[in-house]
Structure formats: structure tokens, C-alpha cells
GUMIFI-517662 format. One record per residue (C-alpha): residue number from 0; y, x, z negated. Coordinates in steps of 0.02 Angstrom, whole numbers, always signed. Layout:
N
num->NUM, v->Y, u->X, w->Z .
...
END
This chain:
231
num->0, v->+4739, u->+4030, w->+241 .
num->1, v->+4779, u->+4043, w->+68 .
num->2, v->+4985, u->+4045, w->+111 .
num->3, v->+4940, u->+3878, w->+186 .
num->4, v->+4906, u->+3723, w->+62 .
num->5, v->+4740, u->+3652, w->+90 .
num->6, v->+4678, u->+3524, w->-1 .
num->7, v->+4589, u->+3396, w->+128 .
num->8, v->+4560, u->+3243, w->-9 .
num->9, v->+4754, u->+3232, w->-51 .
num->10, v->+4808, u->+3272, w->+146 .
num->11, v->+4677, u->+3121, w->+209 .
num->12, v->+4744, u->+3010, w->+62 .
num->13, v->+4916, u->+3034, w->+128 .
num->14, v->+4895, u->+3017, w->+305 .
num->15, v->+4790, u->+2835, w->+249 .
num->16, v->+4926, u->+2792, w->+152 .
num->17, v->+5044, u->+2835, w->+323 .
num->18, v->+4963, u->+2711, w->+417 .
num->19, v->+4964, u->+2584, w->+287 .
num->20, v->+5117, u->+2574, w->+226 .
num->21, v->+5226, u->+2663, w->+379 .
num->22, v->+5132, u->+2692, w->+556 .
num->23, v->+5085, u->+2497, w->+546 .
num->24, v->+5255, u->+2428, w->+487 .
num->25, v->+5361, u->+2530, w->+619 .
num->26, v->+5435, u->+2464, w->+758 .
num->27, v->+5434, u->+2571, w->+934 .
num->28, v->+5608, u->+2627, w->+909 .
num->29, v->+5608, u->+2651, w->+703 .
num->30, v->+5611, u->+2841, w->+679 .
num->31, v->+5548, u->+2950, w->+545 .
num->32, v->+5588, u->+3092, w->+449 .
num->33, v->+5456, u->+3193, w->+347 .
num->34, v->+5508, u->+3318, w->+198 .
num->35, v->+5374, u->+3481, w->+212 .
num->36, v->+5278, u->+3449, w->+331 .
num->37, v->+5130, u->+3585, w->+288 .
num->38, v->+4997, u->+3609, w->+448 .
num->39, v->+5035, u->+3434, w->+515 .
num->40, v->+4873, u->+3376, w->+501 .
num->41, v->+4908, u->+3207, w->+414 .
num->42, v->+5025, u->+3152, w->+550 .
num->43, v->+4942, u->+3222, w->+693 .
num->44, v->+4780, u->+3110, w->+597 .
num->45, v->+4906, u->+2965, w->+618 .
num->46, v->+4983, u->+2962, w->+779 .
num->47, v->+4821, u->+2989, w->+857 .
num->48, v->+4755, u->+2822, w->+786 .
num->49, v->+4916, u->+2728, w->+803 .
num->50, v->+5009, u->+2664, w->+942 .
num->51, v->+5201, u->+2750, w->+900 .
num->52, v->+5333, u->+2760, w->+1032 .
num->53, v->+5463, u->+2830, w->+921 .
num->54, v->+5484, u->+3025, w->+863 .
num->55, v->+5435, u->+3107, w->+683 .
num->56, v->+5561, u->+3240, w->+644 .
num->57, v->+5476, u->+3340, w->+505 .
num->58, v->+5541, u->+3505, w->+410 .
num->59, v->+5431, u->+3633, w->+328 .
num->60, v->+5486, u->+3798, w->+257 .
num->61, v->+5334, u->+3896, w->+264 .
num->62, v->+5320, u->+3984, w->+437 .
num->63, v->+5142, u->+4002, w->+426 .
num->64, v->+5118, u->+3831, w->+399 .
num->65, v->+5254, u->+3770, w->+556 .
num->66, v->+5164, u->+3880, w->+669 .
num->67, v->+4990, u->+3828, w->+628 .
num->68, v->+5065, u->+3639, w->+643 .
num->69, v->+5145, u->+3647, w->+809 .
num->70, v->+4989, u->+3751, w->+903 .
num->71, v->+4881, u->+3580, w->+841 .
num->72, v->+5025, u->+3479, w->+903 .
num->73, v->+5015, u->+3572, w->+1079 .
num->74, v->+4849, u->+3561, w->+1064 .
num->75, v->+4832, u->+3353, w->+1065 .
num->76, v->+5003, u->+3345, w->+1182 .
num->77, v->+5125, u->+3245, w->+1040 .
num->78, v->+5278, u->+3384, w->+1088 .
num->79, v->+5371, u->+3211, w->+1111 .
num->80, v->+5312, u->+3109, w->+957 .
num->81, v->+5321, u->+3263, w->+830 .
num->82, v->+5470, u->+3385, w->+817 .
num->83, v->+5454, u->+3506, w->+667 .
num->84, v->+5578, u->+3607, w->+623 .
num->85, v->+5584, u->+3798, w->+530 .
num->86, v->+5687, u->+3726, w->+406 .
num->87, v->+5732, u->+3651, w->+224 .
num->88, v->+5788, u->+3442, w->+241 .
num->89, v->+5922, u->+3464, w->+103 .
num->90, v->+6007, u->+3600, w->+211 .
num->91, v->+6017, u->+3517, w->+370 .
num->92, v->+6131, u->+3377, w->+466 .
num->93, v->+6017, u->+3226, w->+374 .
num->94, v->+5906, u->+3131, w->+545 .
num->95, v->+5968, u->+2972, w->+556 .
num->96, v->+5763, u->+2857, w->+516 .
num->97, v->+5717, u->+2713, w->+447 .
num->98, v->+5590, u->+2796, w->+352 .
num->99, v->+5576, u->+2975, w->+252 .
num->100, v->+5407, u->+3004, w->+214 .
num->101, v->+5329, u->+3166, w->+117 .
num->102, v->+5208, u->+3227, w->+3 .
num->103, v->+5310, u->+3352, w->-86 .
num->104, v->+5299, u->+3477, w->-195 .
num->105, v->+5229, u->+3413, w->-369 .
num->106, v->+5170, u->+3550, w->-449 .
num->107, v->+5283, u->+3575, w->-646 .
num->108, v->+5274, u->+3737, w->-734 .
num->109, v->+5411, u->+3850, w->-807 .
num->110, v->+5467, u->+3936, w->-678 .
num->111, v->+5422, u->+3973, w->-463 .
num->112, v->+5298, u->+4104, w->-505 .
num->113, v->+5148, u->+4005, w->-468 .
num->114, v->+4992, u->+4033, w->-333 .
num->115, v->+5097, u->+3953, w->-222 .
num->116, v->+5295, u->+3954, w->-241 .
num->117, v->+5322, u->+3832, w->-140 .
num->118, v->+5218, u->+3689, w->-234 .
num->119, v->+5349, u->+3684, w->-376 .
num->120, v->+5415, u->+3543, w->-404 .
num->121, v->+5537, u->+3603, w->-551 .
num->122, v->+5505, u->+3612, w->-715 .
num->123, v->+5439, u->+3421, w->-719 .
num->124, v->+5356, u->+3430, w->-570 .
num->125, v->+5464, u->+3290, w->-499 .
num->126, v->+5639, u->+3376, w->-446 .
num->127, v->+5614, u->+3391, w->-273 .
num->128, v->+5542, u->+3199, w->-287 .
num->129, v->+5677, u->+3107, w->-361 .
num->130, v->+5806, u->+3223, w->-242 .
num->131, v->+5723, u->+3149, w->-79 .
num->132, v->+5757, u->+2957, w->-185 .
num->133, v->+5949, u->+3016, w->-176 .
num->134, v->+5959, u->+3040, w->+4 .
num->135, v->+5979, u->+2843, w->+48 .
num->136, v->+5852, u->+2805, w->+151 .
num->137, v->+5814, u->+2626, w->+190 .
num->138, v->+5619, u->+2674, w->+154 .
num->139, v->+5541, u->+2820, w->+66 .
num->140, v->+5356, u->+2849, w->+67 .
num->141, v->+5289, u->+2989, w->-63 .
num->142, v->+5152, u->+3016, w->-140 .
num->143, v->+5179, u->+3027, w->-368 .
num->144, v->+5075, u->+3138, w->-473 .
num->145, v->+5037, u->+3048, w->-630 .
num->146, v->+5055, u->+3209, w->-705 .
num->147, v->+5238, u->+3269, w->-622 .
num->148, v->+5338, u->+3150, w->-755 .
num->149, v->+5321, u->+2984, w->-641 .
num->150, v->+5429, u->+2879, w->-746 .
num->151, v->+5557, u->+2973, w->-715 .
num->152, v->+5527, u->+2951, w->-521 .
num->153, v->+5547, u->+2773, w->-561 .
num->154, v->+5702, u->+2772, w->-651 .
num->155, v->+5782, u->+2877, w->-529 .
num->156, v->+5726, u->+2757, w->-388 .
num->157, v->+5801, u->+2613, w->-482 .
num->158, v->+5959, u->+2710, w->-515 .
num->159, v->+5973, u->+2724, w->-305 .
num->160, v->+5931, u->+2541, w->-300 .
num->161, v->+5775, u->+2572, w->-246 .
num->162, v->+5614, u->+2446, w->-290 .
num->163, v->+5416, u->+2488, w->-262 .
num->164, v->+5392, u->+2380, w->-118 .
num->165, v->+5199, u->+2449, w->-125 .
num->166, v->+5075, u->+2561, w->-206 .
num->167, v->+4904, u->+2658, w->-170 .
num->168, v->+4795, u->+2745, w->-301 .
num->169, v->+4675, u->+2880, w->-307 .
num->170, v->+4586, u->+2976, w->-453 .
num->171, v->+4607, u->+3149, w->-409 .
num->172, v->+4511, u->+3307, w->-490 .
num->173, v->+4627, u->+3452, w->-541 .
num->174, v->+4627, u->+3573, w->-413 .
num->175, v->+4657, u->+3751, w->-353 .
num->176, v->+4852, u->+3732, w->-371 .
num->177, v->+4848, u->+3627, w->-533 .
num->178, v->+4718, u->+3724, w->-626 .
num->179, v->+4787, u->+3882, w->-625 .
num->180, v->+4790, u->+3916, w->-819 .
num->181, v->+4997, u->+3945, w->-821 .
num->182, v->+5020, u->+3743, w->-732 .
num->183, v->+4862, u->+3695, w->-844 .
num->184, v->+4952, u->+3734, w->-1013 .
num->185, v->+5126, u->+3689, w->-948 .
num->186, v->+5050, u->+3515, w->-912 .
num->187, v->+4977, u->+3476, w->-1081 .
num->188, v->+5142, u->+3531, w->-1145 .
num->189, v->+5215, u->+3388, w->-1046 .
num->190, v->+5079, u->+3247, w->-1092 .
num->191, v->+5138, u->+3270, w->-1266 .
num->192, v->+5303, u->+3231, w->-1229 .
num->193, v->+5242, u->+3078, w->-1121 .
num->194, v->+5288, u->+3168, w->-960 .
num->195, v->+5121, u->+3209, w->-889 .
num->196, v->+4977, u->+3079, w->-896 .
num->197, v->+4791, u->+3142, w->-844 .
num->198, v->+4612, u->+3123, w->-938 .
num->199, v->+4524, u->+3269, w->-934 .
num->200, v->+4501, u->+3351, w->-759 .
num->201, v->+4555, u->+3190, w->-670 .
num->202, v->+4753, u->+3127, w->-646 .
num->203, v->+4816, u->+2980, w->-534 .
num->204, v->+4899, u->+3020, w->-336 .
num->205, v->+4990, u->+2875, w->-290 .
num->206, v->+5068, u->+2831, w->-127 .
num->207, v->+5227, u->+2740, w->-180 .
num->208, v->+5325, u->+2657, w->-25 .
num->209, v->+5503, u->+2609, w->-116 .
num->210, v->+5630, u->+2504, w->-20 .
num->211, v->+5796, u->+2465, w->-39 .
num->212, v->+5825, u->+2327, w->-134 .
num->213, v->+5855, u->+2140, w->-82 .
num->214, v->+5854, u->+1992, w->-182 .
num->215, v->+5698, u->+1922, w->-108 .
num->216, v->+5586, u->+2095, w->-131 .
num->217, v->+5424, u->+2102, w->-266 .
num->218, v->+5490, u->+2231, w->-378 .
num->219, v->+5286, u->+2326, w->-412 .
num->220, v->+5382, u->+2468, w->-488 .
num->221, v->+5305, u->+2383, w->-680 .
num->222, v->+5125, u->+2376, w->-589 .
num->223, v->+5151, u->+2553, w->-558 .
num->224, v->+5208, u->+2646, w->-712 .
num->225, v->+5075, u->+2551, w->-809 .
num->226, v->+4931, u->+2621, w->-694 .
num->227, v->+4992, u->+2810, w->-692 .
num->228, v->+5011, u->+2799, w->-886 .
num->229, v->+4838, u->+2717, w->-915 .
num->230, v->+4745, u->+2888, w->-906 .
END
């Protein structure tokens, strides 16, 4: 469904980097909260492999996508683990969790009038991003486009007193969404202003886990912005 994003390599990276960094680290009563939610497919992926006694309360604003979502979530009986709501996270009451979790919109360009609308990340590409870092939540799992101005994902973390607690990689191809020609050229713009870092066809997706600080936490967030600027 083309009003639907599909893009199985990024939604399977994501629902890896769930398990790694969130699914395996939660305790039976720790909560989470997901920002767009899409078909549901890389938590469904997740709670079916992991024992998880809590809930996930996820928002997504595309009704094509929440009904496809909960029919799959009928479908393998996790009513009680996964509650997704018709809704936008920045307008509702915020879910009290000890993690927000999301793979949000990343795409930059000029303006909203892309092949899909709702893939804009603003004009960077990392708006939405750095407005789920403001939120306070004790841990936020995202995943960073190298080319979606990550530094400034960073800096914005560090303003919140947030630190990279850990990281994931993957070389991605430019795809349907990215490639259109109007992203394309928007994003080369960016790379000469240092905002946008790809080679070629190929970019970095990182799955960032950030944390809020303490005095005894690794600090990767150096690691980090030296790997999604090396392309």
C-alpha cells in the first residue's frame, strides 16, 4: 500500500535494534511509549520473540497504517501488550514509560510535499527527532539518518542532558522515499553545508539508545558523530 511506508531492511533493523537495546534491558513492569508506530510490524517482530509483561503504548497518525497494525495485532493476540492509538504523541496527555522508542520521520526537503507527507522530518530532516529528545524521557531509542543533520541530534541530546548510552550501524541504499529527485537535490544541498553525510547511493541508519545522564555513564555520543560523518 503505497499510503503505508514499507521499507522491510530499515523496519527489521529497527525491530533488531528493539531487542537489543530495549526488549532485553526492560524489566516486567518498565513501560514503553513508541512515536509513529507505522503497520506495527517491528514490535509485533519483538514481542513475539521476547518475554514482555509490560504494555507498548504507540501513536501513529496515518489511519491506514493503525488499522493495518492492530488487525496483525488481533491476529497474534498482543491486545494487552500493544495499545496503538489514532493519534499524534505531541498532542496527547504524555504516557508515563521508561522508554520512548521510534523510528521517525527523517526524511529533509523544503517543504511537506513529498511522496509521502508524513516522512518529513522538517527542513533538516531531524525536527521531529530532536522534539521527541525534549520530551524527558529517562531513555529514548531512535534510529539517526546520517543524512537528516545528525549532529544536530546530538547537540540537542546533550542540551536535554542526554548521553549515547549505545549505538547500532547499518549502510543503507537510498530508497523509494529518499530518492525522489526533489529529497535527492535537497540532500546534496545539505552535505555541502555539513548537514547531510552519504557516499554515493549509500548513507548510515543508526540506532542511537541515549540515556539520561549520570556521572558513571560512557558518554559514545564522540564514537557516534565520527561514524555518521565518515561517509
Amino acid at each position: 500500500m503505497k499510503d503505508i511506508f514499507f521499507c522491510p531492511e530499515e523496519s527489521n533493523f529497527y525491530s533488531n535494534c528493539l531487542e537489543t537495546f530495549v526488549f532485553r534491558n526492560c524489566q516486567n513492569s518498565e513501560s514503553i511509549v513508541e512515536f509513529g508506530s507505522g503497520d506495527g510490524s517491528p514490535i509485533i517482530n519483538s514481542l513475539l520473540k521476547n518475554k514482555f509483561d509490560a504494555v507498548v503504548h504507540g501513536f501513529e497518525l496515518n489511519t491506514s497504517a493503525w488499522k493495518v497494525a492492530n488487525s496483525t495485532i488481533d491476529e497474534y493476540n498482543l491486545a494487552d501488550k500493544y495499545i496503538i492509538s489514532n493519534a499524534c504523541l505531541f498532542n496527547s496527555s504524555k504516557p508515563e514509560a521508561e522508554y520512548l522508542v521510534a523510528n521517525p520521520p527523517y526524511i529533509p526537503a523544503p517543504d511537506s510535499d513529498i511522496y509521502m507527507p508524513l516522512l518529513f522530518g522538517g527542513i533538516d530532516g531531524a525536527t521531529i527527532t530532536n522534539k521527541l529528545l525534549s520530551l524527558d524521557y529517562k531513555n529514548v531509542f531512535v534510529l539517526l539518518s546520517s543524512f537528516s543533520n545528525p549532529l544536530s541530534t546530538l547537540k540537542k541530546a546533550q542540551e536535554n542532558n542526554y548521553f549515547v548510552q549505545n549505538f547500532m550501524v547499518l549502510p543503507l541504499k537510498f530508497g523509494y522515499y529518499s530518492s525522489e529527485p526533489k529529497v535527492k537535490n535537497y540532500i546534496e544541498r545539505l552535505r555541502k553545508n555539513k548537514m547531510a553525510f552519504y557516499s554515493g547511493d549509500y548513507y548510515f541508519l543508526a540506532g542511537v539508545l541515549f540515556r539520561k545522564f549520570s556521572e558513571s555513564a560512557i558518554n559514545l555520543s564522540n564514537e557516534l558523530a565520527q561514524v555518521m560523518m565518515s561517509l
